[in-house]
C-alpha positions, 0 to 999 in steps of 0.5 A: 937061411930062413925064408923071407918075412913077407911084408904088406903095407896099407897106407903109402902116404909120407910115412909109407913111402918112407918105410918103402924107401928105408926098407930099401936102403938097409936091405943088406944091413936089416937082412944082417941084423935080423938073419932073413931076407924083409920082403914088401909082398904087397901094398895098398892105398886110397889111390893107386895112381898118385905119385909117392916118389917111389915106383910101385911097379914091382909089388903086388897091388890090393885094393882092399887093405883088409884084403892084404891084411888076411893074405896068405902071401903075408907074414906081417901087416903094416898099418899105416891108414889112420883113424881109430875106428872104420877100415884102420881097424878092420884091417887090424883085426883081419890080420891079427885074426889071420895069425899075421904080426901088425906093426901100427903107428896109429895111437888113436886106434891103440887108445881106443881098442889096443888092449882088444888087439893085444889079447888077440896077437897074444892068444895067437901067438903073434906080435903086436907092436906100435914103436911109431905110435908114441914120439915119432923116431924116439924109442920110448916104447921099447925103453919103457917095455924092455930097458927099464923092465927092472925099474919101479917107475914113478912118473912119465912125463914129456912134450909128445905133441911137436905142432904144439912145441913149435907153436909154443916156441915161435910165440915165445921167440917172436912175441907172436899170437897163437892164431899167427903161429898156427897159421905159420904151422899149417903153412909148413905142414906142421898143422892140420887145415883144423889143428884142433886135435893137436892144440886142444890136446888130444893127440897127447892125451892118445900117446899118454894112455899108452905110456901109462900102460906100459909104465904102470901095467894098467889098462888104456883109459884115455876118459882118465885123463885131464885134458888142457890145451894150449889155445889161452896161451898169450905171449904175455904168458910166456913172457912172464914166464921167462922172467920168472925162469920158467918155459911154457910147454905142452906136457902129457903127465902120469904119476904115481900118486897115494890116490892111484895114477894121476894122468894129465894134458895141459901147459906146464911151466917148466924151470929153464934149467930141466932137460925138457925146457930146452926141447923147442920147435916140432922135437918131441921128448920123454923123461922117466922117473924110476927108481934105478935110472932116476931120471932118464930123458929121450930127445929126438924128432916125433914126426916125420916120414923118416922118423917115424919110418926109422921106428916102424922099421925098428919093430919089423926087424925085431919081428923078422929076428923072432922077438914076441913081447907083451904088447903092453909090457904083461900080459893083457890079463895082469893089466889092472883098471886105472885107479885115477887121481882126481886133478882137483887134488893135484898138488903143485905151484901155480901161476895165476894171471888175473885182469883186476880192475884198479880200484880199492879193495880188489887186491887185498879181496884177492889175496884174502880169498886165496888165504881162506882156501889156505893158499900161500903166495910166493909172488904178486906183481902187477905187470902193467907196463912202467910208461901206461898211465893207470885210469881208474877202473880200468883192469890191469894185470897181475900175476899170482905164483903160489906156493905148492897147493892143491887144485880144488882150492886154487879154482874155489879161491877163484870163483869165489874172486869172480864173484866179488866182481874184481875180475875183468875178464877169466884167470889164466891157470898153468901149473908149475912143475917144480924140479 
């Protein structure tokens, strides 16, 4: 029987109490599974006394979880502190340098410096893998790594943010503002005291970097992506959205396009009938366009200590059974630079939602600026409700759903349309992203 894979984790708040508890549990079943004993040789936090649920009593303490990160009594480092920089990294670095496997949830640490840490487990002949960091429970980093090694992929794209779904969710169920939606998330743990970095749309743009890599053999650049949150988002949006037989959702896109790889974050609508308009509340989900599975989508739970514990877990395993993958999918030195896509060439319906004052003239200047920039417009309504009385001069709203067009020429006709003065208040811009 091979000797034990001997296992330190830094970080043991829900997520690491969770990998402590299923190691636990499966011992037996993971021992089968991979051949060896998985052993926890010692474990590091902030704060050794606090209670995590879990008695602490029989494993090796380390203040320092750089420390536990070179110790010679390790085969394998766990990190689970956060953060993309500071003790998080050090930690990486320390055991990576001292020929022990990492296995990392921490997408932020990999958006910034994982091609670094990459070359390193590979010059060392270490694994390096981060299941956990992208979707929570979802596998979506071993399916695009290993299971569609023989597909040439054509575009990733999917909802990876589950405080956002939830948001988006609870506003369209209950015709609930954003400010009362983030307030209710906080209050279930969902959201942080500042939600900025979920709602604003930076966390998907972490998970997004690292799904093109591995779907598109490039390197991590995150400054490639177009970010877009989702604090416009008003009821009356995801109202006429439902009427119009689309959802809202927060989607982290990159494709393939003529022009390079097109990488982007915002509020999408989707068609009722897509596999992803279905995903609601804090569920995350994944679809691949490929060339031999077509289209193949992932659902399942993208937070939560047990989740993302079932996913740290999984890539243990595989390190205790001797598996070594690219971290990326290639080798570090075959990952060729993002070529991006400018958004303003991105081609695609739009929803349009203006405040028009009512008066002569302001719809047909409207569609005339639309018009001059070669814009097609499918729909125009005017969404003021049937018992409101019309004032004169008072701004109204309508609704635009253009035809496929391109970026540029959509935010030209608009600025050319605030210049006339017809418009009370910014548009609202989501794109539609067509079946």
């Amino acid at each position: 029987m091979p000797s034990p894979l001997r296992i330190g984790i830094a970080g043991l708040g829900t997520v690491g109490a969770a990998v402590m508890r299923l190691l636990d549990r499966q011992a037996e079943a993971l021992q089968s599974r991979a051949g060896r004993q998985i052993t926890i040789a010692g474990v590091s936090a902030s704060q050794k006394g606090k209670d995590r649920g879990i008695s602490l009593a029989h494993f090796p303490w380390f203040d320092d979880c750089v420390a536990l990160a070179r110790s010679p009594n390790i085969d394998l480092f766990v990190e689970l502190v956060g953060g993309a920089d500071g003790v998080a990294l050090a930690a990486a670095e320390a055991a990576l340098g001292a020929g022990k496997s990492l296995v990392t949830a921490n997408k932020a640490l990999l958006a910034k410096h994982g091609m670094r840490l990459a070359a390193l487990a590979e010059e060392k002949g270490i694994a390096l893998a981060f299941e956990a960091s992208v979707a929570g429970g979802i596998p979506v980093v071993k399916t695009l790594r290993e299971g569609l090694a023989g597909n040439f992929i054509e575009r990733v794209y999917g909802i990876l943010n589950g405080t956002c779904n939830y948001i988006l969710t609870r506003m369209e169920a209950e015709g609930l503002s954003f400010a009362q939606c983030v307030k209710e998330a906080q209050r279930l743990g969902y959201a942080e005291a500042d939600p900025s970095f979920d709602v604003g749309g930076s966390d998907t743009a972490h998970k997004l970097a690292i799904l093109t890599s591995l779907a598109f053999g490039t390197v991590i650049d995150t400054k490639a992506i177009s970010i877009e949150g989702i604090q416009s988002i008003t009821p009356a949006d995801l109202e006429a959205a439902s009427e119009l037989g689309f959802r809202i959702k927060l989607l982290g896109v990159a494709e393939r396009t003529p022009l390079g790889i097109e990488q982007r974050v915002h509020p999408t609508m989707v068609a009722k009938s897509t596999a992803i308009a279905q995903v609601d509340g804090v569920t995350n989900a994944v679809t691949i366009d490929a060339d031999a599975v077509h289209e193949l989508t992932l659902v399942g739970p993208g937070a939560g200590g047990e989740a993302t514990a079932s996913a740290i877990v999984a890539d243990v395993a595989d390190i205790a059974r001797g598996v070594r993958s690219a971290p990326f999918g290639r080798p570090v030195t075959s990952l060729v630079p993002v070529t991006p896509a400018p958004m303003q060439l991105h081609e695609g319906g739009y929803y349009i939602r203006l405040s028009v004052y009512d008066q002569p003239g302001a719809a047909a200047a409207i569609a005339t600026r639309m018009a001059e920039k070669g814009i097609s417009l499918e729909s125009i309504v005017q969404r003021r409700s049937p018992r409101a009385k019309a004032t004169p001069g008072e701004a109204v709203p309508v609704v635009l759903i253009t035809h496929a067009t391109h970026e540029k020429a959509v935010r030209q006709a608009l600025e050319a349309a605030i210049a006339d003065g017809f418009l009370a208040e910014s548009p609202q811009v989501i794109r539609i992203e067509r079946e």
